[in-house]
C-alpha positions in Angstrom: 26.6 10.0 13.4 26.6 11.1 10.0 24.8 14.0 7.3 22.0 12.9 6.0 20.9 14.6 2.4 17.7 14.9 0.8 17.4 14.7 -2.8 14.9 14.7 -5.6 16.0 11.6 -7.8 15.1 12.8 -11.3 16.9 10.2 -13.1 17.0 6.8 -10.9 20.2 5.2 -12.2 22.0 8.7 -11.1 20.7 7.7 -7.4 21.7 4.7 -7.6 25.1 5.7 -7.1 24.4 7.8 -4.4 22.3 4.9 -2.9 25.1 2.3 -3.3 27.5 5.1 -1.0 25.1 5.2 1.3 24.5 1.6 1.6 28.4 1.5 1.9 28.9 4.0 4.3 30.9 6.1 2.0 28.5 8.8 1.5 25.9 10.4 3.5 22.6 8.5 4.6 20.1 9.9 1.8 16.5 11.5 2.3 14.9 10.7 -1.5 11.6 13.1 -2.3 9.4 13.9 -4.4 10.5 17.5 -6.8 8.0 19.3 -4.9 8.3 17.9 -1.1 12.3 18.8 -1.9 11.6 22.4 -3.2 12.6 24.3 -0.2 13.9 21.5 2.2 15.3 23.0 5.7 19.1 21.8 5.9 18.6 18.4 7.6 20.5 17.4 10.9 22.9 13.9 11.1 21.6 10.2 11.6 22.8 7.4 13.2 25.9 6.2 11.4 24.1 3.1 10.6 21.2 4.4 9.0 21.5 4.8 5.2 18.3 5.7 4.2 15.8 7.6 5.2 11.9 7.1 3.9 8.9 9.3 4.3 5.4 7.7 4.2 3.1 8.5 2.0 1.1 10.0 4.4 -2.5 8.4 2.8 -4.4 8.6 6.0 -2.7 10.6 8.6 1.2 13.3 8.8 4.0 11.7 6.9 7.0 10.1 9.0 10.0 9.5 8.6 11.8 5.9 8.8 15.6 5.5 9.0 16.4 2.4 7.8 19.9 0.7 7.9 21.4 -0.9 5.9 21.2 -4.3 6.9 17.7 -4.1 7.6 17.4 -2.9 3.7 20.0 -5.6 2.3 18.1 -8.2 4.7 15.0 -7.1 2.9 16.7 -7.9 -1.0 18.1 -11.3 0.3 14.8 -12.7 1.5 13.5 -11.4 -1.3 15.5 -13.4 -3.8 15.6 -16.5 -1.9 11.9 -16.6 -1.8 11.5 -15.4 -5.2 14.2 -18.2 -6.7 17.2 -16.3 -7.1 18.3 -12.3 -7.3 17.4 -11.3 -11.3 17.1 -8.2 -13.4 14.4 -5.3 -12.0 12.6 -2.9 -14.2 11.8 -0.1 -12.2 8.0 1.4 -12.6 7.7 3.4 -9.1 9.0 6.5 -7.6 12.3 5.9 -5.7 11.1 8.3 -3.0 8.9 5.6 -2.2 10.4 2.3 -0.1 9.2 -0.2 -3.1 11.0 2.1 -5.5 14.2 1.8 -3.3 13.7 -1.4 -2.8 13.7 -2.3 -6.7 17.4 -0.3 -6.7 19.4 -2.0 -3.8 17.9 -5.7 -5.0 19.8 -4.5 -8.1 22.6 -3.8 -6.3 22.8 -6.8 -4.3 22.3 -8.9 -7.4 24.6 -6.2 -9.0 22.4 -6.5 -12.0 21.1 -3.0 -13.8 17.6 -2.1 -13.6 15.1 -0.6 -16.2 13.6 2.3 -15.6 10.3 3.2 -16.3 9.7 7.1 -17.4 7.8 9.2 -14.6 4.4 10.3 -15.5 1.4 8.1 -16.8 1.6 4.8 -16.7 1.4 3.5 -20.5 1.9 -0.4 -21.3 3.3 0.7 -24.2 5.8 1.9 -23.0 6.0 -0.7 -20.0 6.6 -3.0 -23.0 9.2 -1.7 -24.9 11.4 -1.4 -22.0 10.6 -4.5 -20.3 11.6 -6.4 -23.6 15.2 -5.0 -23.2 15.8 -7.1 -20.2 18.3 -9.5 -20.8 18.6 -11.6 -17.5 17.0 -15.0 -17.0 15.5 -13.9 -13.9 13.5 -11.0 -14.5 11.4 -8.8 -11.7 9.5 -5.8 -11.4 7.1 -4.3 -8.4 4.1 -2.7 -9.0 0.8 -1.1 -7.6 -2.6 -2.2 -8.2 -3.7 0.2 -10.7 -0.4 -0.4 -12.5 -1.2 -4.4 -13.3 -5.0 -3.7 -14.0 -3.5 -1.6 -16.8 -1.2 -4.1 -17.8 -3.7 -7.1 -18.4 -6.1 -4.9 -19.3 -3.9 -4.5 -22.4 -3.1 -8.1 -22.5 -4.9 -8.8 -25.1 -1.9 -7.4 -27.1 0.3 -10.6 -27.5 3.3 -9.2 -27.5 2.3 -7.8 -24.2 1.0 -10.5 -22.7 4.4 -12.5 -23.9 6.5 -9.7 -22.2 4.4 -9.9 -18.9 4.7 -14.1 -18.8 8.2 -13.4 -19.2 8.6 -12.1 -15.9 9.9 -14.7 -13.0 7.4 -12.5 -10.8 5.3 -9.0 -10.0 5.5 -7.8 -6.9 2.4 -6.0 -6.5 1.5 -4.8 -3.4 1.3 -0.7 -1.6 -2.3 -1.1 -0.7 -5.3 -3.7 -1.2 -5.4 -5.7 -4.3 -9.0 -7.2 -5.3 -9.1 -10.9 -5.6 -10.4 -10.7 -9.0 -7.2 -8.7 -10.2 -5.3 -11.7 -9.1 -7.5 -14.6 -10.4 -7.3 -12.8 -13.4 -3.4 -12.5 -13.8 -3.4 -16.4 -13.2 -6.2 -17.1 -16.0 -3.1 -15.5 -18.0 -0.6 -17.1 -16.3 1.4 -14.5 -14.8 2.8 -14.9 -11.9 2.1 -11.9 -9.4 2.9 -12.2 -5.6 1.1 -10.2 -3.2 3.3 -8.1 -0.7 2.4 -6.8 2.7 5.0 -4.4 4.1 5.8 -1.4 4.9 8.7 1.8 4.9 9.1 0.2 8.6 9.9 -3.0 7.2 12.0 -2.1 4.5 9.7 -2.7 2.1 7.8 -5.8 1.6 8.5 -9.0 4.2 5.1 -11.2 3.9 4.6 -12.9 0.3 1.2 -14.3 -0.5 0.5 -14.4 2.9 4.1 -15.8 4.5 7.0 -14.3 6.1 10.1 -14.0 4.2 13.6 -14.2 5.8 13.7 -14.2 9.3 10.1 -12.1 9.6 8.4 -12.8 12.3 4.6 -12.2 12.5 1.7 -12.0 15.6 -1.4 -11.1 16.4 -1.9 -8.7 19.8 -5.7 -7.6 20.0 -6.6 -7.5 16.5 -3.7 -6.2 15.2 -0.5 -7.7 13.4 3.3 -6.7 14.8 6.3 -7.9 12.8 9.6 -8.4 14.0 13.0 -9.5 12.0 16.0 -8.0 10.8 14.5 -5.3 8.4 12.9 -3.3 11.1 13.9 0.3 10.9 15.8 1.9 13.4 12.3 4.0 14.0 11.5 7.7 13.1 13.6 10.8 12.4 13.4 13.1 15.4 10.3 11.6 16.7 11.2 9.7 19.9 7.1 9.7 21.2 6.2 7.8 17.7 9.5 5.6 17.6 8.6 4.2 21.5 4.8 3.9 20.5 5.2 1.7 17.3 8.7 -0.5 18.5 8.9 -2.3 21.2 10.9 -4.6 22.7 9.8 -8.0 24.8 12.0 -10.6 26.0 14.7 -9.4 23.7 12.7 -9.2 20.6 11.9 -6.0 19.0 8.8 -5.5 17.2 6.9 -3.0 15.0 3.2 -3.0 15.5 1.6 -2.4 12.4 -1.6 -0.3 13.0 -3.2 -3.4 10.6 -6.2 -5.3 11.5 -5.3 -8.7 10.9 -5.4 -12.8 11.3 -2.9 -15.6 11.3 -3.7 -18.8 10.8 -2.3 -21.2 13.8 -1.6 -23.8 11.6 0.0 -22.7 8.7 1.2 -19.4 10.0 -0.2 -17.6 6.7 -1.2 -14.0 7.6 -4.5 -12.4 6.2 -4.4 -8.1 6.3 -8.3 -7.0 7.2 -7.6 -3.3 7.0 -6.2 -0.6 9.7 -7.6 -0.4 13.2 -7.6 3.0 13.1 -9.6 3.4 10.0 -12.8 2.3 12.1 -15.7 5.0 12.7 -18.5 4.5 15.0 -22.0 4.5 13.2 -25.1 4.0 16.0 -22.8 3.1 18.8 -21.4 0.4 16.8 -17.9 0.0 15.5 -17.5 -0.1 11.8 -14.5 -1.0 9.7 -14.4 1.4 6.5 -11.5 -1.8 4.8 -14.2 -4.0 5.8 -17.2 -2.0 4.0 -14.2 -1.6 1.1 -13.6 -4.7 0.0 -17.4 -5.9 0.0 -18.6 -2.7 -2.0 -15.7 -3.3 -4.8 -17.2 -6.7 -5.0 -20.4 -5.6 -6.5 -20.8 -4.3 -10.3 -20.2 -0.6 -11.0 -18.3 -0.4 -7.2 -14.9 -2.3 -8.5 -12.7 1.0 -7.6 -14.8 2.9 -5.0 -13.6 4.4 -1.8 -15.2 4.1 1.5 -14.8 7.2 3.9 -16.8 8.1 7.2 -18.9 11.2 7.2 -20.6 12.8 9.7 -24.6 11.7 10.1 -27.1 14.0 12.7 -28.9 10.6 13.6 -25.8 8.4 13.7 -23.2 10.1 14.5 -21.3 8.2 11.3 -21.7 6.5 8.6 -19.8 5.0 5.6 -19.8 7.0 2.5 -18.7 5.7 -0.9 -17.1 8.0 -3.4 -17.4 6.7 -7.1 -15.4 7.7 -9.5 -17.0 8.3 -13.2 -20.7 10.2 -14.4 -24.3 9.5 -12.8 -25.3 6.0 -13.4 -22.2 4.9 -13.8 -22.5 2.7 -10.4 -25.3 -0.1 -9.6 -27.9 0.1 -7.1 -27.3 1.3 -4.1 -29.6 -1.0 -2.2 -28.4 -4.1 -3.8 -24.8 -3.1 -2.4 -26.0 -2.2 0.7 -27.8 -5.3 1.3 -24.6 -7.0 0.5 -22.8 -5.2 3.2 -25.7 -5.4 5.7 -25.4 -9.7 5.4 -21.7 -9.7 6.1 -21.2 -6.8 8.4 -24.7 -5.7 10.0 -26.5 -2.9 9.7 -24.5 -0.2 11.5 -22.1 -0.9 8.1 -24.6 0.0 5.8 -23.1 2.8 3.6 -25.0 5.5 3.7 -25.0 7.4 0.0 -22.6 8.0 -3.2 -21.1 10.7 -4.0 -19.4 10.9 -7.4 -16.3 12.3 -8.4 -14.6 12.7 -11.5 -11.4 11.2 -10.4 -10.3 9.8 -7.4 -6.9 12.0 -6.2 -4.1 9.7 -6.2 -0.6 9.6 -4.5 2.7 9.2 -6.2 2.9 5.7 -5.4 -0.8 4.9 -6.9 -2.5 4.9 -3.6 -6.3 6.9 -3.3 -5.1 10.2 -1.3 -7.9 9.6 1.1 -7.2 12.8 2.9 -7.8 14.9 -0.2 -10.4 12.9 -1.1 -12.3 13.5 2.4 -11.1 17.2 2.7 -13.1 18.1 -1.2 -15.6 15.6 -0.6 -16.7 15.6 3.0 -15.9 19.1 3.6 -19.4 20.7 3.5 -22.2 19.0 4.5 -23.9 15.9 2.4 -27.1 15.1 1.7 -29.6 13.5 4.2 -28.6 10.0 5.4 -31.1 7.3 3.5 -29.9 4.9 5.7 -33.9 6.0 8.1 -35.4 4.8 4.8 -33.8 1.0 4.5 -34.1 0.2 8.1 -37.7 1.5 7.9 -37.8 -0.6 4.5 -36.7 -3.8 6.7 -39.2 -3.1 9.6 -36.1 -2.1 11.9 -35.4 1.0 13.8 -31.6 1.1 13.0 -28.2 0.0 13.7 -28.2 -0.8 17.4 -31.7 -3.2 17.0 -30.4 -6.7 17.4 -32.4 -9.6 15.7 
């Protein structure tokens, strides 16, 4: 066994020396949180002597855990990276190190024993994205980002300098949560190259680019939903044996980590496709419903691009999908046009049910929408009416469970 220490990181290249102990076994396995998750942290018990570092989800939809991760399952994680990237390069660091892609970023750096760049906490300015990123001196250059962090970027493309900087880069990781299809036809209009990641804190980060398994990943599909297997699998969760047995399991030898994702993989090619998680499903008129489903339609419609999808409670249907918009009144399109979009590709029971706007959507550190504050202020006292009576009487129907 051995201690394991949490710590706020306020200046990343100071942890990185503490992180290269602990991938090295010469200093304790580290616990990195935010300044306010740290302020007042209980004394924390020992680990298994392999485990160097421990992550703690982001906790978006449901409690945070905790995932020990060793440290060949994290150095496993950098080496696939670079070989399916072309080569271990310079990182420039633009995401919380509490965070497993912030981590990630540091021990690729230490693998390739390059030095990072690190981005400045706080907002997220292009600027100064670019000022830094033009300090990077290796051939190979990197960096991993969220969503809302490349829109930003290209939005501000149309500064050359910028948009030199950006084609510099030998890729950009983007990845942490959904990423609209328009975001990346865009960056390739521009010609930067961004790669898609699907991973997770169990996973040691990111181990499925553009759709296919890096390293020795593994990837299959049991009723609906993808497991992954491979030598960055955590060890499983800090003092949480029920969770740990749940999530890994082991068949014929194999250990592997099922996801909670909806998904599909192609027989043929083995490229895997992320639909959304199973448990973000709510039943509207008897009929299951995926709110990732009724996501990535809605965004696809004018004056819906960043919208949120929760479930709220209906008196007739028992649920129904709600979108939250961020921005004044009138700022989104037609309801009805968006809902008929959604009715042709899900059926009716998907139908969202009303808007409510917000001026902001609540985010997490790591850029994700904090769907549980979101629901708590939002859905927390009661909405107004369902209109979804007034559509289905509009299409001569008498709701989601009539079959045509």
């Amino acid at each position: 066994m051995r201690p394991l220490l949490a710590v706020a990181p306020e200046h990343p290249l100071d942890f990185l020396a503490v992180l290269r102990n602990a991938l090295a076994g010469s200093g304790p396995a580290v616990l990195p949180l935010s300044t306010d998750r740290a302020a007042g942290m209980p004394v924390l018990g020992d680990v298994p002597k392999r485990v160097a570092v421990v992550i703690e989800t982001s906790g978006s939809t449901g409690a945070p855990k905790r995932a020990m991760l060793a440290t060949n399952a994290l150095l496993a994680g950098a080496a696939a990276s670079a070989v399916a990237l072309g080569g271990p390069g310079q990182w420039l660091l633009a995401l919380p190190v509490h965070y497993i892609a912030g981590v990630q970023v540091l021990v690729r750096s230490i693998a390739a024993e390059t030095t990072p760049i690190v981005l400045p906490p706080g907002h997220f300015d292009p600027q100064n994205f670019l000022r830094l990123a033009e300090t990077m001196t290796e051939p190979l250059r990197y960096t991993a980002l969220v969503p809302v962090q490349l829109a930003r970027l290209l939005d501000a493309s149309e500064d050359p300098a910028l948009l030199a900087v950006l084609r510099r880069f030998t890729a950009i990781l983007v990845g942490g949560q959904a990423i609209r299809p328009e975001l990346i036809a865009r960056a390739a209009e521009l010609e930067v190259r961004v790669v898609r990641t699907y991973g997770s804190s169990e996973t040691a980060g990111g181990c499925v680019y553009d759709g296919v398994p890096i390293g020795d990943t593994l990837v299959r599909l049991v009723d609906g939903q993808l497991e992954l297997s491979g030598a960055v699998l955590a060890e499983g969760y800090l003092d949480d044996a029920a969770r740990t047995a749940d999530r890994f399991i082991v068949e014929q030898g194999v250990r592997w980590y099922r996801t909670g994702d909806l998904g599909e993989v192609d027989p043929l090619s083995g490229r895997v496709t992320v639909l959304g998680r199973a448990d973000n499903v709510i039943i509207s008129g008897g009929e299951k419903v995926s709110l990732d489903a009724v996501e990535r339609i809605v965004r696809s419609c004018v004056g819906f691009e960043t919208a949120i999808v929760l479930g709220g409670d209906d008196a007739q249907w028992g649920q129904v999908p709600v979108l939250v918009v961020a921005g004044p009144e009138g700022a989104a399109a037609d309801l009805a046009v968006v809902g008929a979009s959604v009715v042709t590709l899900l059926g009716r029971a998907a139908r969202p049910a009303r808007v409510v706007r917000v001026e902001q959507i609540p985010l997490l550190a790591s850029g994700k929408p904090d769907r549980v504050a979101l629901a708590s202020s939002v859905l927390a006292s009661p909405g107004p009416t369902s209109s979804m009576v007034a559509w289905h009487k509009e299409l001569g129907r008498s709701g989601p469970n009539n079959k045509d």
